[in-house]
Each structure stands twice: as structure tokens, then as C-alpha cells.
C-alpha angles and dihedrals in degrees: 000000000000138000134182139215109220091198104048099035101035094228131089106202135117135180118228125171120228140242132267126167112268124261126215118308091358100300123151109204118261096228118177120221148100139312110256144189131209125186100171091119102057092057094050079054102062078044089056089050094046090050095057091042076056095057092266111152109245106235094041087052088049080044098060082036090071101032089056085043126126121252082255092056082043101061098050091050082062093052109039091030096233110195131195083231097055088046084053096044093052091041090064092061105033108020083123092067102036085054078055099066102104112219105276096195094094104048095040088058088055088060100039092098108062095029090060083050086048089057086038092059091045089057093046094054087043080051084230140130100188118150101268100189111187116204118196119192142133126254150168118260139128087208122059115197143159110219130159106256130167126255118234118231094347119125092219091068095211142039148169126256125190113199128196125201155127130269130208082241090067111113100227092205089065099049123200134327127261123287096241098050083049097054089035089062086044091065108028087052087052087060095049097048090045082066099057085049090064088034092064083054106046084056099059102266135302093313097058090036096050094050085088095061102036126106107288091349102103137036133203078263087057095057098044090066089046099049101028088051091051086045089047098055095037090063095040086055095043114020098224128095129203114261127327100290097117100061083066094056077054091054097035100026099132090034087054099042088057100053091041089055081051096073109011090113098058112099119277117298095348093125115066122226092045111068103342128041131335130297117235093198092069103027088171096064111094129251120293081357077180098077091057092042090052094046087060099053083040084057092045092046090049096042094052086056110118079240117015093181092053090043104048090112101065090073088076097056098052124117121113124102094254091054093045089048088049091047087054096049083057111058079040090065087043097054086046093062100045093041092050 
């Protein structure tokens, strides 16, 4: 899971997966096949604004928007309830900036490429060749987030959606951001869901996968090892991070570990400015700082491995609560070290 924080980053975007209906004891079928990329959305989406500067009525225009939706776009509209009200609602009071989204078809194109060897790469370190489908498309919601969901009627049993959109935090005045940081938090997001997909493979299905996030099932801990292992390999595929949160876990590394230890046993995402939100006791830390702080203890948990080249896969498969508390000893050891 990812969310972004259109402010402080400058970009609105988020990654979901989509829905399929459910085989047999919560398995999602392990289809080979290609990464792929679908636009259509975005397109129906120019359609959707020429249509209001037309006269069309907002929400009816929305409306048409997600009955005509890919079965990525669908898939986040179950699990976020987007509504044609909401999208009409949000259009009164920011259509100027929605009229402001460049068309991101083209640029995304031009990066197709390496973002489909940057997924490639992450297959090939998961030792999987599972489907891996990216959606692209635009929404309407005021909360931006990547979660695993499941694709309907589609053989490859999960994707990747990344939706754009705008959120009521946006500062109109400033309009939107550039198309390039746009389209750079588009792709580096696909990589990063693509590694919860295999993931969710790599962990023995949904079931497996989910027990983080159910009620009284995962911990702050928990989700340190999901997401900073996502954000781990995704940089060791891909060589980019997302913002510059990291280079204050360089700066604040021992102060932020401590606090994190503080509260890594309170249930997941229970405690705002990790993974959720922002923390107004320390207004300075970036965005989601737990992401950062997790792909450190992902990275000293990989590097005390006898081979870490050879063992590089198993950070796919681990969830449960003794791999996460190994995976903390670990970077303990590892701030230790560096703090001495």
C-alpha cells in the first residue's frame, strides 16, 4: 500500500490493484505472462472533459466515465466507492485544475519501456513470470493509495492500477505539478505495486498476504517489513526512490528508529506520520517517513544474509511477526554500528 501526499510531494498519483472473483482457499492464479500497459482510461477521460466543456453535466459525464472503465479502474472504484456524485462534487470546486492534467498518454509511452525492465528485473529477482497488467486512469478521490485488489474477469488474477487525480488538499493557485514529476511518480509507483503482487505470491496467496492488515493481525512492525521491502526492491530494480525521504532517515537515522521501536507494536497504521497521514509532533519528517525507515531495516536484514545475491528472493515471501522481528534486530544491529 502507498499514498501520496499531493502537497508535499507535487504529484497526485497512487497505485491500486483490481478485483477478480476468488478461487478456491484464497488463491489468485499464478499466470505467466507479460507486463503490460493500458491507457485506455485516460483517453476516455479527455473524452469525459470534452464532453462538460460541451454542456455536459459533471457527474453524468463521471457517470459514463465508469461504466465505460477497465477492469483496472474497476477495481479501484470497488474498493475506494467512487461515486459520480463525489467526482461532481469535487469538480465544482476544482474543474480548473482538473482541466489542468495534461494528457499523460504520451509521456507515459516514452517510459514504457524502462519501466516494463524495471518490473522485469523485479520478476526476475522474485524468480517469477507471473502477468503483471499496469492501468493507468484518472479519478476522484481525496485519498490516493496503492493496495493489492483483485482483477475481474481477467486470467492474470491481479494488476496494477495508477490512478491520477486531484485531492481537496490541492492548493488551486498552484495548479498542478509538472508533467514529468507526474509521470515520474506514475512509474516509479508501478514498480513498487508490482512488488506487492509478487509479493502476494511469494506469501502463499491473499490469505497469507491480508493477515497483515486484518484486525489484530498486523502491527506498525508488520507494515514496515511490507512496505520497506516493496520500497527496497523497488529501488534495487530501478535505482530511484520516491522523494527524498530517505536522505532524512540518513540524517535522523538512531532519533527515528527509536521512536519507531516505540510504537511498532501498536496495531497497523494505527499511529499517523509512518505509513498514514502526517505527525504533528514532528511537522519537519516527510510524508509516510515509514516507508524510508522500513526500507532500511528491509536493506539490513538483506545485507546480514550468508549470500545476499543468492537471497535476494526471500524478501518477497516475508510477512509473519518472527521475520519482521528478525528484520528489526537487525537494523538495530545496523544503527548500532553506524551511531558507535
Amino acid at each position: 500500500m502507498i499514498q501520496l501526499n499531493p502537497v508535499v510531494h507535487s504529484a497526485l498519483a497512487a497505485i491500486t490493484l483490481a478485483a477478480l472473483p476468488a478461487p478456491a482457499h484464497g488463491q489468485v492464479p499464478s499466470i505467466p505472462g507479460p507486463v503490460s500497459f493500458h491507457y485506455d482510461d485516460l483517453s476516455r477521460f479527455e473524452t469525459l472533459l470534452e464532453n462538460v466543456d460541451n454542456g455536459a453535466d459533471p457527474t453524468e459525464a463521471f457517470s459514463v466515465y465508469m461504466a465505460n472503465a477497465s477492469t483496472g479502474f474497476r477495481g479501484w472504484m470497488d474498493r475506494y466507492n467512487v461515486s459520480a456524485e463525489n467526482f461532481g462534487t469535487l469538480y465544482g470546486e476544482y474543474g480548473p485544475i482538473f482541466h489542468a492534467l495534461p494528457d499523460l498518454t504520451a509521456p507515459l509511452l516514452a517510459k514504457e519501456d524502462t519501466t516494463r525492465e524495471n518490473i522485469e528485473r523485479l520478476r526476475a529477482l522474485a524468480g517469477s513470470d507471473i502477468a503483471i497488467p499496469v492501468y493507468y486512469f484518472v479519478s476522484s478521490q481525496h485519498r490516493f493509495a496503492g493496495t493489492p485488489v483483485r482483477l475481474a474477469n481477467d486470467p492474470a488474477g491481479v494488476g496494477v492500477g495508477a490512478a491520477l487525480g486531484v485531492a481537496g488538499q490541492y492548493r488551486r493557485e498552484d495548479g498542478p505539478p509538472a508533467t514529468d514529476r507526474m509521470v515520474d511518480a506514475l512509474t516509479y509507483l508501478a514498480v513498487h505495486e508490482a512488488s506487492h503482487i509478487l509479493q502476494l505470491h511469494a506469501q502463499g496467496g491473499l490469505e497469507n498476504y491480508r493477515s497483515i492488515y486484518a484486525p489484530g493481525g498486523g502491527t506498525m512492525l508488520s507494515i514496515a517489513l511490507r512496505e520497506g521491502c516493496a520500497e527496497y526492491l523497488s529501488f534495487l530494480t530501478s535505482g530511484e526512490r520516491y522523494g527524498d525521504r530517505h536522505l532524512y532517515v540518513v540524517e535522523h537515522e538512531a532519533e527515528l528508529w527509536s521512536d519507531f521501536l516505540a510504537i511498532a507494536a501498536e496495531p497497523a497504521f494505527s499511529v499517523p506520520g509512518w505509513f498514514s497521514g502526517s505527525d504533528s509532533e514532528h511537522p519537519d519528517r516527510p510524508f509516510q517517513i515509514g516507508y524510508a525507515v522500513g526500507s532500511e531495516m528491509c536493506r539490513a536484514y538483506h545485507e546480514e544474509m550468508p549470500s545476499p545475491d543468492a537471497g535476494v528472493s526471500e524478501l518477497f515471501s516475508l510477512y509473519d511477526a518472527d521475520q519482521a522481528e528478525a528484520a528489526a534486530a537487525a537494523y538495530s544491529r545496523a544503527v548500532a554500528t553506524r551511531t558507535r
